[in-house]
Structures are given as C-alpha cells and as structure tokens.
N, C-alpha and C positions, 0 to 999 in steps of 0.2 A: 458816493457819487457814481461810484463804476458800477456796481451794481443795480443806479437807476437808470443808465444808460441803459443797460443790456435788457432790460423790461420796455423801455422805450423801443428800441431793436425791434426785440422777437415782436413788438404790437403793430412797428408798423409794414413788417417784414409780412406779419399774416395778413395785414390788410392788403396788403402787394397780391398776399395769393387768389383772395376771395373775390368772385366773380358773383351780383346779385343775379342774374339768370342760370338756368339750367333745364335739363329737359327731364321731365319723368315720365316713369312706365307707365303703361294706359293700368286705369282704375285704380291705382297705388290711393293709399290714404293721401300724401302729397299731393296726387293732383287733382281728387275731388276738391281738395283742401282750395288748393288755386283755383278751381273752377266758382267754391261759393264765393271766395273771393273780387271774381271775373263779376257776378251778377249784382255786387255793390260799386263796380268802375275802379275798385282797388288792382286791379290786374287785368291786364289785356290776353283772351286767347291768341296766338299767334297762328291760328289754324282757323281755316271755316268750316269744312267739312273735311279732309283728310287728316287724319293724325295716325303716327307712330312714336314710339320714342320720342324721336331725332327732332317729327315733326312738334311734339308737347312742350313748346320753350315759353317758362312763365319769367315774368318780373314784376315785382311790387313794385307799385307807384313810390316813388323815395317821398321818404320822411312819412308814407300811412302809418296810420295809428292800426293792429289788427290782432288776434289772441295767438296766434303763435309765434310774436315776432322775437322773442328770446329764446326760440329751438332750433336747432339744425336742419330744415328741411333738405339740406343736399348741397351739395358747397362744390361749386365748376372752381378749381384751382389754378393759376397762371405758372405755368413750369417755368418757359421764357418765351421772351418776344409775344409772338399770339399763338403761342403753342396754349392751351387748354386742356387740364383732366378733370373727370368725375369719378367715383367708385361710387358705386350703387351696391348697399347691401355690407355686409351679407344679412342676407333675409330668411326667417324661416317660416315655414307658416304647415298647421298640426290639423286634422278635421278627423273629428268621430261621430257615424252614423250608423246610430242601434238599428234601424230596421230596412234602410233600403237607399241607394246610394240617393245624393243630394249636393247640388255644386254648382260651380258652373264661371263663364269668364274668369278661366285658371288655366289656361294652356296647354301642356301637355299635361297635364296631373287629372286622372279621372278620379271622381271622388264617389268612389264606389260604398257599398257598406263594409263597416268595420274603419280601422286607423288607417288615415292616410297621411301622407306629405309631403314637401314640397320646400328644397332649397336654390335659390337663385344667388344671385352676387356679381361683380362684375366690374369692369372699369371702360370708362370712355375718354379717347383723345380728341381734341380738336387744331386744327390749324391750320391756313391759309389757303383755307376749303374743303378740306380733307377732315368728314368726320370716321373715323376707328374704333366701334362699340364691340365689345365682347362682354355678354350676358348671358350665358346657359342658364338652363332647369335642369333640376337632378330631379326625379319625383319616384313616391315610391305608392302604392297602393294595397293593401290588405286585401280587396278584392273578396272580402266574404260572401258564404253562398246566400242568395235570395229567392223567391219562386218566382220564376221568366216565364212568358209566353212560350208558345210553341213556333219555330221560327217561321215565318211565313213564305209562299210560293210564288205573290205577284213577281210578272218579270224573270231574268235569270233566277234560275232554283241555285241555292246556296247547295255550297259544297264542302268537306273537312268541318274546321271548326264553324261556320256559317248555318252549318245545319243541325246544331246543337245552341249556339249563343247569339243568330242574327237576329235580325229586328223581328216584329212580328208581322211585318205587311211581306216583307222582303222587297229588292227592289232597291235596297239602298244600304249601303255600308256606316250603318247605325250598329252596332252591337248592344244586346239590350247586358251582358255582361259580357267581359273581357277575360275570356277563358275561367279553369276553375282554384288556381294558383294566384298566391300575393306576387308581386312584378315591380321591377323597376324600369323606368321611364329615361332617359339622355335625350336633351331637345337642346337644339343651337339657343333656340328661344330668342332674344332680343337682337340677337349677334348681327354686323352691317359694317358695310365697309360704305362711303359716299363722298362725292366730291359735289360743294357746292360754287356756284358764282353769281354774288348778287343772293335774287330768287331760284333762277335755274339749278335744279339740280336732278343729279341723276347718280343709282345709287345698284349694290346687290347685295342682296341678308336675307335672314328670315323675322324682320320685325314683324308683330303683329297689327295690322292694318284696326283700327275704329274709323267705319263709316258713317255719317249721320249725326245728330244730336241725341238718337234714342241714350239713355242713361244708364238701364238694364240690359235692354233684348234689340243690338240692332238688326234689319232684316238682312241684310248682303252681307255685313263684314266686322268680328267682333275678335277678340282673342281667346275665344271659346275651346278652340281647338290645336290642336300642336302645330307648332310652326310649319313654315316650307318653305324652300328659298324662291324666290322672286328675283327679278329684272324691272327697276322701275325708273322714268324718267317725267320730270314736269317742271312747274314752275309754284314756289311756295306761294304765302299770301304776298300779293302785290299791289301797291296803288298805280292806279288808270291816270292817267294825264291826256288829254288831247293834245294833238301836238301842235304848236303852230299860237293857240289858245289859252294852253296855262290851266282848263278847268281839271278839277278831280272830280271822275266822273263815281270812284269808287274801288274796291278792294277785289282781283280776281282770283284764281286757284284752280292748277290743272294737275291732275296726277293718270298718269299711263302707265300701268304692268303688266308683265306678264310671271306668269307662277307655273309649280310642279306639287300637282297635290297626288298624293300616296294612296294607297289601298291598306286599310287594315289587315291583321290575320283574322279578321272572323268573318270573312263575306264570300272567297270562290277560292279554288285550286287553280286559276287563268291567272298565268305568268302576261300574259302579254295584254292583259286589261287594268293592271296594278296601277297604271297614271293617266292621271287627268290634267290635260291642258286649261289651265285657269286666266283670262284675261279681265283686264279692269281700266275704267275710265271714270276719273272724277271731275268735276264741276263745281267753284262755286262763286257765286257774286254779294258781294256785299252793295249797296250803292250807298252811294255820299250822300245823297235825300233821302234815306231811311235810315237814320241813324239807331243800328243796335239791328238793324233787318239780316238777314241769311236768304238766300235764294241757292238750292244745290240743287245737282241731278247724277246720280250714279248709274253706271254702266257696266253688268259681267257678262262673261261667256264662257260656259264651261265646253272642252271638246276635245277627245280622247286625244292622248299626245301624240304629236308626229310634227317634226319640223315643218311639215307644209301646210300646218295647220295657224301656223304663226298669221296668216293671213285674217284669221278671225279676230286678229285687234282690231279690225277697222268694223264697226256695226253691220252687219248686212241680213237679207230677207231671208237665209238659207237655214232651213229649221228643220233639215232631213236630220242631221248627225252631230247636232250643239245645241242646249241649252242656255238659252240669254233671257236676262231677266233687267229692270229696269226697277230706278226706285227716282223719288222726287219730291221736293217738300221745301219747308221754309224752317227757319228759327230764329228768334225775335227777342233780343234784352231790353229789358228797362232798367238798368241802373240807379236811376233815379227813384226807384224804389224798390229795386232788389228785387225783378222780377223777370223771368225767359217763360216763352210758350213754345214750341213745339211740334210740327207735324211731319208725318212721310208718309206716302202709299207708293205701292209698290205691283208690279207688274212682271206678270212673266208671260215668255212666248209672245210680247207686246208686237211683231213685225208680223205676225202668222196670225191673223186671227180670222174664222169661219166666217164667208162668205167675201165679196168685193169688202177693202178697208175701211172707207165710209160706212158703211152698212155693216162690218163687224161690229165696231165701236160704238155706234148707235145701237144697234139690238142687246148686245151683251156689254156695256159699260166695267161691269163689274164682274166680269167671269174669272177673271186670277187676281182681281184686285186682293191687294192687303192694307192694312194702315195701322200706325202707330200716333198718338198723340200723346204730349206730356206737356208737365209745365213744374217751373221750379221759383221757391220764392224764400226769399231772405227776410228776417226780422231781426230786430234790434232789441233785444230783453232786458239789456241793464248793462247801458255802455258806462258806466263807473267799473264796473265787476268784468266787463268784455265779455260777457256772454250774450251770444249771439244764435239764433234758432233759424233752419233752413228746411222747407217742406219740400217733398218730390213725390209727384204723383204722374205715374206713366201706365195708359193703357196700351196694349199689341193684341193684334187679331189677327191670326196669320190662317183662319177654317178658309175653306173654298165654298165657294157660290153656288147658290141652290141650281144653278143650269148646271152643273156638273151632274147632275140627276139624270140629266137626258144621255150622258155622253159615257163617264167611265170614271173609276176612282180617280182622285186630282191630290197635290200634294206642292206646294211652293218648292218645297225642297226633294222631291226626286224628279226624274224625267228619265222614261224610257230609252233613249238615245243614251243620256251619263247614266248607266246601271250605277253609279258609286253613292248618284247623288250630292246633295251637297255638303260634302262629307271632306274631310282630311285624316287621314287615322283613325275612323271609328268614327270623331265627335265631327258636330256640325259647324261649321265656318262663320254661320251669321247666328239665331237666338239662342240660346243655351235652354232659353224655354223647352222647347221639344218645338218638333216635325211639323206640326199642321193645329196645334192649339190656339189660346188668347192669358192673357197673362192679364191683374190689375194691381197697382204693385204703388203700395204707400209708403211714405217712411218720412220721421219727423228727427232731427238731426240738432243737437244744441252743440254749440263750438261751446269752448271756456280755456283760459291758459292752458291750463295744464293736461288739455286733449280733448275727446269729444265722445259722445256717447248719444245712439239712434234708438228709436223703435220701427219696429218694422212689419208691415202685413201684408201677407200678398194672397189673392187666390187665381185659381189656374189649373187650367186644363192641358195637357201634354200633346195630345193627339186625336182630336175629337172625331177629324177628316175620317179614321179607323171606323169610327161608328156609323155615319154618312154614309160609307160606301157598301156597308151594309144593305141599301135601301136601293141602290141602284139596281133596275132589272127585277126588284121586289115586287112584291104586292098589299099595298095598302086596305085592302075592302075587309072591312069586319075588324079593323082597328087592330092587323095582325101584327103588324110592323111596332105597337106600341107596348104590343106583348113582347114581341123579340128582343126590342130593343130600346126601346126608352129610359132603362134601369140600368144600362150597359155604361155608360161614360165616365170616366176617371176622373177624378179631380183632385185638385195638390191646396191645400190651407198653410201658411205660413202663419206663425207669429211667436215674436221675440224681439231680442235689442243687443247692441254689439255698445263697448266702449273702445276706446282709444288711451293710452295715459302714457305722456314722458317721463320715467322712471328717473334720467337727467337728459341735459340739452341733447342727446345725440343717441340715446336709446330709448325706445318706444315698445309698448306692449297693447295687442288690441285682441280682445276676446268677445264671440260672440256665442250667443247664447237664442236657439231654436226650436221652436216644436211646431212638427211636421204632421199635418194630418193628411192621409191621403185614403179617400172615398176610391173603393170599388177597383185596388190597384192592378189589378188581371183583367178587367173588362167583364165581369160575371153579368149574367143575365139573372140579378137573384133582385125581392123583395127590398123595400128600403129598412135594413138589420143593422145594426151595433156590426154585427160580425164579418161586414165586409169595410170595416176601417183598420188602416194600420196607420202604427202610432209608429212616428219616428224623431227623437231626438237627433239637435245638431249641436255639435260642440268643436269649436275653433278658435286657435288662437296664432297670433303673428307676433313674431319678435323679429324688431328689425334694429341693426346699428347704423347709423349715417355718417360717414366719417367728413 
C-alpha cells in the first residue's frame, strides 16, 4: 500500500511540474513539428510575423489526437508559485562537406568544407513577467581549403585578411572563406533577459529574430548569421476590441529594435568602421473577417554606429549615410484543409527613389523589387497508422532589375553608405541563400510516431547580380556580351532526404543525407564541359536530449 502511494506521489507530483506550452528555437525540428501542426488547427502560432525564441510559444489543442504525442517535445516545468523553467538541449549537431562549404540558418557556426560542429544547450526561467534564457553556441569549424575567387575592389578596397578571403565583388563583409586555419566560434546565441505585461513587452539579448513566413530564405531577418545584442520593445499578438462596442476587429503585433552588428576579420584594417547601427520595426495584423489571413510589413535601417544616430528608428527620407529597406506581404491558413500560402516583396532605398516620388514609382515599379512566394500543405495518409505527409514549396528572387543596366551594379544586400553590408560576422542577417541570387526549394515531409523523414530538391543561383553587372557600360553589338558572358553563372542543384527518429521519449537522432551539384563554381567563362561541375557531398547529423 505504501509503496502505491509513493508511485501515486511522484505521478502526480510531475504533473504539478509539466506545463503543456513552451517556447522553441527558430527552425528546431520542434517547431517545424508545431508549425505542421498549426496548418491542421491542431496548434495555434502565437506570433504573426515576429518571432524569436521567447516569441515561438506553442500549445496543442487538449485531448488532439497527433504522431508525436508520446515524446518529449520540451517540457516548461513549475519550480513554484508561477515561477517556470525549461532546459533546452543539450543539442549537438555534426556536418561534412567533401567539396565546398554548404549550410545555412545555423547561427554562428559556418559550415565551411571539411567537419564542422555545433553544441547549444541551455535553460530558461520564467515568472511574473520576467523571462531569463540562457542558450550559448559553441561551434567549431574545419574550414578546409577550397579554390575562392580573387577578392574584389567595388567600394572600400579590402585590406589584411580582406584582401586574400573577401568576397568577390567586395564592398561587403561576406568572406568567401574564413581565413586558412580550423576555428572555434563562442556566440551568446539565444541568451535574453525580458520582462513581459499582459502583451507589452520589452526585452535585451541576442535572440535571433525570423521575419516573415518565408520557410528557408527570409529577405530582412533569419538566424543565418551570429547573433548580436539588441534593445527591443513592442507589443506581442493582441486582440483589437473597440471600445465602447464590444467588436473584435482582430489580432495586431508591433516590434521595435535597435541592434549592434560587428565587422568580421576578413573585410579592412578600419578600427573605427567595425559597427553598424541596425534598427527594425515590425507590423502585423490579422483581422477577425479573414479568418487564417496575415497582413505584415517590415522595416530596417542599417547606419554606421554613433549614439546620435539612434534617431534613425523613426523612418525618414535621408538616404545620404543609411540604408533602409522595406519588405511587405501576406500569409493565409486553411486549416480546414491543411493548407498556408505565402508572399513578400521587398524594397530598398523605397523613400529615395529617381525623379519626383509619383513619377519614381511609376516609371521604375520594379527597380529593387524582390519577392518571395511559398505555399505549404498537409495530407492525411493513413490516420489508423498516424502518418501524415506535409509539402513545402518556396520560390525567392532576390537578382536586380534590368534598369539597373542603365545606372550601376545593384545588390539587395550591399549599399555603398554600409560598406559592411548586410552582414554580421561575415554571414548575412536575412537569406543564407547568397547575395543577389533566386532559390526554388521543394521538399515532401511524412510525420509517423516514431519521427519523420523528407525529401528535398532545391535549385539555385548564389549571386547572379555578379554576372549582370558585367554588362553595365558593356557593349552588346555582334553578340559580344553572349561570348563573354552567358556561360559565366553559378548555379547550386540540391537533392537528398533527412530522417528524424526517437531513439526513446526524450532523445532524438536526425540525419541528413545530400548531394550537392554545383555548375561553374568560379564564375569561368568556359564552354557547357563535364569539367566545370563540382560534386559535393553533405552529411549531417543532430543528436538532441530533451529533459
């Protein structure tokens, strides 16, 4: 009898602890997991367009039937009162690439060629508004050698390491490798300190910001790149009441920061151009008559740091010495049949543009435009067995507009005013794609108990703009330009498939498995040959415990 007590105890003692919400790290298997979730009404996102961490807070509808629901996705525990902890982790995760680096939305860990890796971990408090995350990155890199471009001279000329391993346009703190030594990496990575009230909250860490619906490559803000601490204040999702009235007119979402992004070692020997002043404003509305709709609009401004620059949180016309760029779109669930759509375009230099404002816009509609569209949908394969199949198809076009022909190389992600570009560390802050390419990016996805297993194709171009501005100030007559350059463009083939599998409820093992073809990876101006393909295998795998 005593000893069924004590089993009654400790049962109902854990259930005291286990809290069904919690927050997970952007693109974790978890919260894809919740996301396919979200598009059958089995789970609500708690974000419309901002998330971080803190911001990613899922909960399963109580009593859904779903294929993971006998594994540990991450358990928020009750210490006391409305005290709350999570441990995230530890996490490890391994990547090897035979011939040329391959990676990406991995934070501070560049996934160069040869062994890389990458250990996270971590614990989170919560209580009576007060969230406490501490989540480092350790990352290590092999960094073996590969043949790089020759660094290029647009803009400030590189200097020291810059003029051995910069990018190839130059002009932007891209390192095409990261010196000639394996290296270890120390990133705060998810770390935040934040006090909430209600919605209002205001917060300082270096979480990593996802802007948008894009899935793979969003255009302003990804975790592509290593952290950097931030100052940010707003209001989470909210419902609209009028007042007075009683109506709910719908769900709104405001986010305000301001950031300190770095200079890499491979870009200049200028001590006093090392930080870039980063601000950000998000937007987003849901309405109550469009049920499942998103309406956002996002807002940055890059501008060299100096406390009186703090002034460029507020939008304005002055395009002498900041780079602002704009993005806008919608995204659209159906539930009701397991199904989200998709879009964003995106604009820079949008207040500055050639001639009276009317008459810019109208002439040149499309001069920095970008855009992104996707769509994702659920299928039901054999709910006796719980398997379940999820499709994601996401195009991005991030090349510049044929008027750029008339004017001067164009690039979304540099600007002559930010020499660093849009950059943090080396990597770039918004697509992990590259610089100025398009990406088209498949992938067919089957849930099952005991974890999940995708295929995946993608194709994709890095940096096409490179070729483009080739032609500016060229000459076309006698089909010269298709001699020089028509044979010149990079391009990246993916295809392979990743699994997922719970070893037991609380440890996980996910391997993926890659082959990487890439056309013409120097830019050569040669004949269409066998000999200008390199073949590059990817091999990765994550081991993660969830206590």
């Amino acid at each position: 009898m005593m000893k069924n007590r004590n089993r009654i105890a400790v049962i109902l003692f854990c259930l005291a602890l286990t809290s069904l919400s919690a927050q997970e790290a952007l693109k974790s298997v978890e919260e894809e997991y919740y996301d396919f979730l979200s598009l059958q009404g089995l789970a609500e996102r708690s974000y419309l367009n901002y998330r971080t961490l803190s911001d990613s807070v899922w909960a399963i509808e109580e009593g859904a039937s779903h294929p993971w629901q006998n594994h540990n996705l991450g358990t928020k525990r009750q210490l006391f009162g409305d005290v709350f902890m999570r441990i995230y982790g530890p996490e490890l995760f391994t990547s090897y690439n035979t011939a040329a680096p391959y990676g990406q939305n991995d934070g501070a860990l560049w996934q160069g060629r040869g062994f890389n890796s990458s250990l996270t971990g971590g614990v989170r408090f919560e209580g009576y508004g007060v969230e406490l995350t501490f989540k480092p990155q350790l990352a290590f890199s092999q960094n073996a050698a590969f043949e790089i471009l020759t660094p290029g001279k647009s803009g400030p000329d590189y200097a020291g390491k810059g003029d051995t391993y910069g990018y190839f346009w130059g002009g932007v703190d891209a390192p095409q490798r990261f010196g000639d030594e394996p290296f270890f990496t120390y990133d705060w990575g998810d770390t935040e300190i934040r006090y909430t009230w209600k919605t209002l909250t205001i917060g300082f860490g270096t979480q990593a910001i996802w802007l948008g619906p894009a899935y793979l490559n969003p255009m302003l803000h990804s975790n592509n790149a290593a952290s950097y601490p931030k100052f940010d204040i707003g209001i989470r999702k909210q419902p609209v009441t009028i007042p007075g009235l009683g109506w709910y007119v719908g769900d709104v979402e405001l986010r305000l920061w301001v950031g300190y992004l770095t200079e890499s070692d491979y870009f200049d020997n200028e001590p006093e151009n090392d930080s870039t002043m980063f601000h950000g404003l998000s937007f987003a509305y849901a309405p109550s008559f469009l049920p499942g709709f998103t309406l956002f609009l996002n807002r940055v401004c890059l501008v060299d740091w100096s406390w009186e620059n703090l002034k460029y949180i507020v939008p304005n016309s002055d395009n002498t010495i900041e780079d602002q760029k704009l993005s806008f779109g919608i995204s659209w669930i159906f539930p009701q049949v397991g199904f989200e759509m998709y879009g964003e375009l995106g604009i820079d230099d949008y207040i500055s543009v050639d001639g009276p404002q009317i008459q810019g816009y109208l002439r040149y509609p499309l001069h920095t435009l970008i855009y992104t569209v996707g769509l994702k949908k659920t299928l039901k394969l054999s709910k006796e067995a719980d398997i379940y199949g999820e499709i994601i198809f996401e195009w991005n076009n991030f090349e510049m507009d044929q008027s750029f022909q008339f004017q001067w190389p164009y690039s979304f992600y540099f600007h002559h005013n930010i020499i660093h570009g849009y950059t943090n560390r080396g990597q770039l802050v918004g697509s992990g794609n590259g610089v100025n390419g398009n990406s088209q990016y498949l992938e067919f996805k089957l849930y099952y108990p005991s974890g999940n297993s995708s295929i995946i194709i993608q194709r994709s171009n890095p940096d096409n703009n490179y070729v483009y501005s080739k032609a500016i100030e060229d000459v076309a007559d006698g089909g010269k330009l298709s001699v020089k350059y028509y044979r010149t463009f990079k391009a990246s083939f993916v295809a392979g498939g990743s699994s997922s599998f719970f070893i037991t409820d609380n440890f996980s093992v996910t391997g993926k498995v890659l082959y990487n073809l890439i056309l013409n990876p120097l830019y050569k101006n040669t004949p269409d040959r066998l000999d200008i393909f390199l073949h590059n295998g990817v091999f990765q795998v994550l081991l993660k415990y969830s206590l």
